[in-house]
Residue, then its C-alpha position, 0 to 999 in steps of 0.5 A: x120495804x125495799x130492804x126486805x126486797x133487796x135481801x130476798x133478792x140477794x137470798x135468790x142469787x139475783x145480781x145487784x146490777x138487776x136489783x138497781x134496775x127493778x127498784x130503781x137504785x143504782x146498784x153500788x148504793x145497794x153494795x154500799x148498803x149491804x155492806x153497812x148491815x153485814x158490818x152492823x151484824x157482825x159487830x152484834x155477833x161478836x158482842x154476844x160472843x163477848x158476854 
């Protein structure tokens, strides 16, 4: 659930730093999270342009 939040919100342009406060994170582990998933995106994107 708060992943879809986190997503939506950055969809939204709002700032990480709001994001920690409405769900209570800090907001480097939410950069941290993002960054993990845009890696994991890209490695799939780059698989399927492999094969």
């Amino acid at each position: 659930m708060e992943r879809e939040l986190l997503y939506g919100w950055r969809k939204e342009k709002v700032s990480l730093r709001e994001i920690g406060r409405r769900l209570g994170r800090d907001h480097t582990s939410l950069s941290d999270e993002l960054k993990r998933n845009l890696v994991v995106k890209r490695k799939i994107i780059l698989c399927s342009f492999e094969g």
